[in-house]
N, C-alpha and C positions, 0 to 999 in steps of 0.2 A: 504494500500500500504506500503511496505517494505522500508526500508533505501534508497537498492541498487536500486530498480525502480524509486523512486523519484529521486534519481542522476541522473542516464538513461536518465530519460524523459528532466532534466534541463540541459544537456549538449547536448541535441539535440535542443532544443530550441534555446540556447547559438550559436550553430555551425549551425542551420539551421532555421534563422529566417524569410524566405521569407515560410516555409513548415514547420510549425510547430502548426497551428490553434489546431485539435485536439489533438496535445500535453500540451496546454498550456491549454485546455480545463478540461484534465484528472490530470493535476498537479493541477489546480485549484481546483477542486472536491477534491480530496485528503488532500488541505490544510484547506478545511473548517471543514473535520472530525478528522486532526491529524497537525495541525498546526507545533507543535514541529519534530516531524518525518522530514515533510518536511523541513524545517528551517537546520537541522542537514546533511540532505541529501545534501541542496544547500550550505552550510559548506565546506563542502567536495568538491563539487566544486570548490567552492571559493577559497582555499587552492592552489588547483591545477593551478590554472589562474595566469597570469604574473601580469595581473590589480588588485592591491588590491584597497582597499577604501579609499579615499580620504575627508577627511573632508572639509567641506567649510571652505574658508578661513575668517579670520576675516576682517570686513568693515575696520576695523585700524590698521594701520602698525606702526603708530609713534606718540609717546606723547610729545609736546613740552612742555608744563609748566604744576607743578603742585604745584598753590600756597598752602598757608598755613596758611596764616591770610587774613584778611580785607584788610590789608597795601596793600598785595603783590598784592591782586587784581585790587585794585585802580592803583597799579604802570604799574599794566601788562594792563588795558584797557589808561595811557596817555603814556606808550610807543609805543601803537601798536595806537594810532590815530596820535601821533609825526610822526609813518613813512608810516600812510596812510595803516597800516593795518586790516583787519576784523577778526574777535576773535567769536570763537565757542565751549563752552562747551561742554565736553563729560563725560559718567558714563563708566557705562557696557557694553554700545553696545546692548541692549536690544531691544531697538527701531527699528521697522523694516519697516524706512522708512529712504527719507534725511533730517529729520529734524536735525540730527548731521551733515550731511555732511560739511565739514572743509577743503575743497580744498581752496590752496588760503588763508589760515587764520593759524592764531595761535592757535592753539590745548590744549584745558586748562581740564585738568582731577582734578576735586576735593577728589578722594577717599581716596588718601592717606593721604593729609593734611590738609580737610576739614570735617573730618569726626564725632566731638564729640559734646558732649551734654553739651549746654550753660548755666549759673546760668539764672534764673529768677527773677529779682524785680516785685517783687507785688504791692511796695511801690506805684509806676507809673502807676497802672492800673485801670480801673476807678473801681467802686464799680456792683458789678456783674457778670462778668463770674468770676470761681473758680478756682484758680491759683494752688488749687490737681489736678486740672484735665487740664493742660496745660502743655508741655514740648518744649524749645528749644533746636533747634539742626542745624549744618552746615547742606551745602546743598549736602556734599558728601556722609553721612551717609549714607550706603546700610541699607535697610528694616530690614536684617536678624539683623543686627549690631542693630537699632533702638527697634527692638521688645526684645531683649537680657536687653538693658536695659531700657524697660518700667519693664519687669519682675521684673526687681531688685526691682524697684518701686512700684509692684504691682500695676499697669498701663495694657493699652493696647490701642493697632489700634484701635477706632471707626468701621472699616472695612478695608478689604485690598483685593487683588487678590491673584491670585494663586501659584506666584514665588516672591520671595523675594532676588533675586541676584542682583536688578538693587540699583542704587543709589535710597535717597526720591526724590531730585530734579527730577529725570528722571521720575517714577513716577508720581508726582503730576503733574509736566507741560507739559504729556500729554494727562491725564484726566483718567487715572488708576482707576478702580474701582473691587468693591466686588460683591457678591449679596446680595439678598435684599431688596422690594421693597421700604421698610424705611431706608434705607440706599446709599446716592449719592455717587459719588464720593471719591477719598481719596482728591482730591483739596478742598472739601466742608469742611474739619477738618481745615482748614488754617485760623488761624486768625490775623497774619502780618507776611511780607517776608522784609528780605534786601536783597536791590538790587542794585549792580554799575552800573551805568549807563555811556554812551559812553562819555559823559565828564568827567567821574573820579567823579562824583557828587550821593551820596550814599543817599538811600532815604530809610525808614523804611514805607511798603504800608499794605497800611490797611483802614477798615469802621471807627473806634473810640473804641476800647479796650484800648487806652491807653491817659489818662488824658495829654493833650497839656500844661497844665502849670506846671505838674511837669515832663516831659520830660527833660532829661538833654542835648541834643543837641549831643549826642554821645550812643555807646552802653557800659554796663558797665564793659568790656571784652580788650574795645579797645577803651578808653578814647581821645588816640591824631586824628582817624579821624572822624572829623565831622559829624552828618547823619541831612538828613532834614525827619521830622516824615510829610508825607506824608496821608491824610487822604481822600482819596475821592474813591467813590463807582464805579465809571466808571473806576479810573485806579487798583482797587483792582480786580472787575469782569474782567478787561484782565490779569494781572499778575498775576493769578489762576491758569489760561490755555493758555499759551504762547509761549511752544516748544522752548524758550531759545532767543525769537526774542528779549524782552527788553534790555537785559542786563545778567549782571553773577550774580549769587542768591549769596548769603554768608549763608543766614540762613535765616529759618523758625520759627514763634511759633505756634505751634499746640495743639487746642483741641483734648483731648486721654480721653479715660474711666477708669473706673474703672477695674481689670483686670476680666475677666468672663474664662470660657470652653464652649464647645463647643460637641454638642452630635450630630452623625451625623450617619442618616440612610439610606443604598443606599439598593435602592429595583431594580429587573427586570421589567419592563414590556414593551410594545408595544404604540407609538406616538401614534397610532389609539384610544386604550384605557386613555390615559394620553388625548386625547383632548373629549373624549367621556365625559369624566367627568370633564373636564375644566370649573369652578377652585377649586383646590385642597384647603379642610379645613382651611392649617396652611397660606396659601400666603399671607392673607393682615395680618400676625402680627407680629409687632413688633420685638418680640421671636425668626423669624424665617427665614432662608434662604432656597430657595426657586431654584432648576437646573434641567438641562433636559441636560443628552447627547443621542442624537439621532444618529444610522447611516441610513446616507441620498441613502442606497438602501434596497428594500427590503430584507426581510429575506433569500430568495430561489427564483429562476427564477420562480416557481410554485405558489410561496404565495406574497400577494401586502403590509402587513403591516413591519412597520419598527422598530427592536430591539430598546429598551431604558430604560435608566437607571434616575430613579428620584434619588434626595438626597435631603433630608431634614437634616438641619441640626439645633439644639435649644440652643439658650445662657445659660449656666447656671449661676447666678448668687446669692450666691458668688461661686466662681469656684469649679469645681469638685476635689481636691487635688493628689486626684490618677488616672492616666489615666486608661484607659483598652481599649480593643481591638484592633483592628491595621486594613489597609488597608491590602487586598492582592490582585494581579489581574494578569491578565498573563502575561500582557505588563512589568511589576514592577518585576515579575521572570524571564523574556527574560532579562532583564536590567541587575539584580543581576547577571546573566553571565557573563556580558559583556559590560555592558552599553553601550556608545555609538560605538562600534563595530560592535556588535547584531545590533543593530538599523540601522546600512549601511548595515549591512547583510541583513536588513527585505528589505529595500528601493531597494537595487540590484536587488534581488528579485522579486518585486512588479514592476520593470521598466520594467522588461522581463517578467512575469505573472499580466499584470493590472487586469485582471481580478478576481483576487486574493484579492484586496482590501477590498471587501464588506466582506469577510470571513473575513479575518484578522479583519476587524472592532468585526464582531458577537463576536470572540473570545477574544477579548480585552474587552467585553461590559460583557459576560459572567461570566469571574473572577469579576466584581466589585461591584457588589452585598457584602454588609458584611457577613460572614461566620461565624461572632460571634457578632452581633449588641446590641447597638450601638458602635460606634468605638467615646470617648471620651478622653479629651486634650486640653490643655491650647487652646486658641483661635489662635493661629497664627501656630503651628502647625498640626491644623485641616485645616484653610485658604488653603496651601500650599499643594504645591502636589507631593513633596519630590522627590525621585530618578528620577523621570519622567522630570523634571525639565532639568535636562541636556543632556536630548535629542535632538540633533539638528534640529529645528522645526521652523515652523515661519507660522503665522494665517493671517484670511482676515476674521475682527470684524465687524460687519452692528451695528446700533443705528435706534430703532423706539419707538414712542410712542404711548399709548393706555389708553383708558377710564378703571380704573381697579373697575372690580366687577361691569361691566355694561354687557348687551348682545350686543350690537355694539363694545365694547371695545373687548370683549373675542374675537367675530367676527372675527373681524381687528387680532387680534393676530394668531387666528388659519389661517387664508391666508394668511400672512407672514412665518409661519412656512413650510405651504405646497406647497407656492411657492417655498420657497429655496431646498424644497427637489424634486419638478419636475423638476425643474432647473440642481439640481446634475444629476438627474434621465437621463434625455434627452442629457446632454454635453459626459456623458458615452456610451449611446446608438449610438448617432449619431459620435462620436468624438473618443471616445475608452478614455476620458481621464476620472481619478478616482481621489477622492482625498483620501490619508491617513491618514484617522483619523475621529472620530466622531463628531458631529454636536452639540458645548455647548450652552446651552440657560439658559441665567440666568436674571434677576432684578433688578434695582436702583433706585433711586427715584433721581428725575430730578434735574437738577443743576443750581444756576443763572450766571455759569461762561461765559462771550460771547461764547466763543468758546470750550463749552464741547459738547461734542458726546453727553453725558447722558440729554441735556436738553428735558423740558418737561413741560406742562402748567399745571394750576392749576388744581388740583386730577387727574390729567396722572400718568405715572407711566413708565420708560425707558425699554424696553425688550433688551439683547444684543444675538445677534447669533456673534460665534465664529467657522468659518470655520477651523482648524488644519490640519499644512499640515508635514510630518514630510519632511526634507531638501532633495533637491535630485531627488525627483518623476518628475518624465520627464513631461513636459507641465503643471508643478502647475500653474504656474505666470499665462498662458494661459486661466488656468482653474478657479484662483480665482477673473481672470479680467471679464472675460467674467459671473461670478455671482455677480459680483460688476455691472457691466452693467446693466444685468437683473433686480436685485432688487432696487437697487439705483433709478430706473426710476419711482419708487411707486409703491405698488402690491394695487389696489383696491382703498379702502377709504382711505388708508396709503400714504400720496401722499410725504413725508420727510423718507426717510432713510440715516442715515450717517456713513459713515466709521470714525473708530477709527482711533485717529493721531497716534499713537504708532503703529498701525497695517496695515499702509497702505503702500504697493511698490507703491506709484506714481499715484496710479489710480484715487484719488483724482484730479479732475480739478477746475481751477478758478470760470469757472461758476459753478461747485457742490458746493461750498463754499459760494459765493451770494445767494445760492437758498436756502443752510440746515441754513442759518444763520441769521435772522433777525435784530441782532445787531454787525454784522461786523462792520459795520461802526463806533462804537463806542470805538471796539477793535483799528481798524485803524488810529484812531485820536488819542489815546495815544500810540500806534506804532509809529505813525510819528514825534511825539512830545518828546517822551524818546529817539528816536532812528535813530536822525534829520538823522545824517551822513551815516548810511546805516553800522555801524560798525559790527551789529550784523544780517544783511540780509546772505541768503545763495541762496543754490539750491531750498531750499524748498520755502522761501518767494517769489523767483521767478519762482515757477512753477506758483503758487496761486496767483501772482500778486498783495500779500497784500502790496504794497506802492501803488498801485495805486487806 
């Protein structure tokens, strides 16, 4: 199909939406063989139309404070208990849920003035962990900033995810992770946090990395305020993973690695045949990171399996010094146009042809295959998923666990996978509603934080699916609610599945929280006890009811 007929057919659509089924049927067909054509053709369109695209707005309108030392933190939680106010950290706005939400409260952004990397004494720490392999740092420090200068150091992440815009505190205290089945959490690299707490009483939390009799009663940065070194494993395991309820973070220390690369090879092939042969050679090692992006419809109305894209990807260590090869994909040359322009262009599009999704998926899954493999790079480079990144997007994450390298375990995993995808399957068919974008499944090994997503019993192993919606598509919330419903309820023997705190619009209830959590209760007792006054409660704590 020609430029000019794909305009034709989309402003008939446009102009006649109650009469337009086999038009959207035939522009459909056409995108799934020449994506670009069409895209150019609804351009043109577009052009023409009074309504241009609108981005979503940002959750945040206004910043009220942004300290810059310890001092000012301390001042800013006994000002705001003096007048009876509640105080709520914020980064990037990353988080797509209310665990920021700040109605009602003082608004505290650490990025600008909390953002660098702390001296460390060794002197103070007991004999055993290796203080090369340790860095302090505020709690505003974004990723990008942090992984910048591990480099210097020839350092690096432990693990990390796939964007690196948010702050580390944003990150780590919502349970952010990599893949990897040897690999938990980034909250699992944590080995003490300071933290102000709602009395203005500064506490350094932690198991015991640091020798109690040669603690000097402060940190060595900011001698005049006090800290109490704080050592018990109950209030460590909650202040891991705590969405910002304790208190405002000042800094973290964290175990990091040594620096490595990262070789990483993304092959085509079909779910059908990725669970034919479940599990793949490299998954229980060490070495080795381990993803699946699936799209969750068939290939063709005529054919039942589903396009997918494995990536393996292998530490090198010590690093590989010259990188080579490079990502290319289509979605990553849509972007180079236009970035997030394109990307409302595609979403316009896809609200007026849903049926158009499952192609655009094929054809985004198509480019991502390497075209010169493997594609190798410092480690945090490779992690990350660059131009794609500032796409306006926002996901709906599940948490399940599994016996790994058992046949009940594999079991359990392959009917979790293929529920999610009858699930997409059936909400499209019955519903007309599509989601935008592919199906990621990736690995972490389970965490002791009370309240990580990623936990998991002894020799399990965490699977995560990552629904990706990109902003915009008409009836997403609808569509990733009603797969939250569906799975969350247990598929089979899998009777725990938990939604990601970072990734969740609300769908989250009180009793989902008593049910995925076995040691709430123990998170709650040091919630109630840090946090007597409710300074640092919001919307979120009282969706979920945790004071009660």
């Amino acid at each position: 199909m020609d430029q000019d007929k794909a305009a034709e057919l989309f402003l008939w659509i446009l102009t006649n939406p109650d009469d337009c089924e086999d038009k959207k049927q035939q522009l459909a067909h056409a995108f799934d063989h020449d994506p670009e054509t069409v895209l150019r053709a609804v351009k043109d369109v577009a052009d023409g139309q009074s309504n241009n695209f609108n981005p979503p707005a940002s959750q945040f309108t206004a910043l009220t404070r942004t300290p810059s030392s310890l001092a000012e933190l301390v001042a800013i939680v006994n000002d705001s208990r003096e007048q009876n106010l509640r105080v709520r950290a914020v980064g990037s706005g990353h988080s797509f849920s209310d665990i920021t939400n700040a109605q009602d409260a003082v608004l505290l952004d650490p990025r600008t003035g909390l953002n660098n990397v702390l001296p460390l004494d060794p002197s103070i720490l007991h004999a055993g962990p290796d203080p090369a392999n340790m860095i302090r740092i505020q709690s505003g420090i974004k990723v990008a900033d942090l992984n910048a200068a591990l480099d210097a150091r020839n350092l690096a992440l432990i693990n990390m995810g796939a964007y690196d815009g948010q702050t580390i505190s944003g990150a780590l205290s919502t349970g952010t992770h990599g893949s990897g089945a040897h690999y938990g959490p980034m909250a699992d690299a944590i080995l003490s946090i300071v933290l102000v707490s709602e009395s203005g009483t500064v506490y350094q939390i932690e198991p015991s990395i640091t020798d109690a009799a040669k603690f000097p009663g402060h940190l060595s940065e900011v001698p005049t305020v006090p800290v109490i070194l704080k050592q018990d494993d109950d209030w460590f395991s909650t202040a891991k993973i705590a969405m910002g309820c304790l208190g405002l973070i000042y800094s973290y220390t964290l175990r990091v690695t040594a620096a490595f690369s990262l070789s990483e090879t993304r092959k085509m092939s079909t779910w059908e045949a990725v669970k034919h042969t479940w599990p793949p050679s490299t998954f229980d090692s060490g070495k080795w990171h381990y993803e699946l992006l699936i799209n969750p419809y068939p290939d063709t109305d005529k054919t039942t399996y589903h396009n997918c894209i494995t990536v393996e990807r292998e530490r090198l260590t010590p690093p590989q010094v010259k990188p080579r090869g490079a990502r290319l994909s289509w979605f990553s040359q849509l972007l180079e146009q236009g970035a997030v322009e394109m990307s409302r262009l595609l979403v316009w599009y896809l609200n007026h042809v849903p049926r158009s999704s499952p192609g655009a998926i094929n054809q985004a899954l198509k480019f991502l295959p390497d075209y010169d493999p493997p594609y190798v790079d410092v480690s945090h480079k490779v992690f990350t998923l660059g131009v794609e990144n500032t796409v306006p997007a926002w996901a709906l994450e599940l948490h399940f666990e599994f016996e790994m390298g058992t046949e009940a375990g594999n079991s359990k995993f392959k009917a979790v996978i293929d529920k999610v995808l009858e699930t997409f399957r059936g909400l499209a068919q019955q519903r007309g509603w599509y989601i935008a974008g592919p199906i990621g499944v990736r690995f972490a090994k389970g965490s002791d934080a009370f309240l990580a997503p990623e936990q998991a019993g002894e020799g399990l192993v965490t699977c995560t699916v990552e629904c990706d919606m990109l902003w915009g598509i008409h009836h997403d919330t609808e569509l990733l609610g009603a797969i939250k419903e569906e799975i969350c309820n247990g598929v089979g023997e899998v009777k725990t599945v938990r939604v990601h705190w970072g990734l969740d619009w609300g769908f989250t209830t009180a009793e989902d929280v008593r049910r995925w959590y076995p040691d709430l209760g123990k998170w709650q007792a040091v919630f109630r006890e840090v946090n007597k006054g409710a300074m640092f409660d919001n919307a979120f704590t009282e969706r979920l009811k945790l004071r009660e």
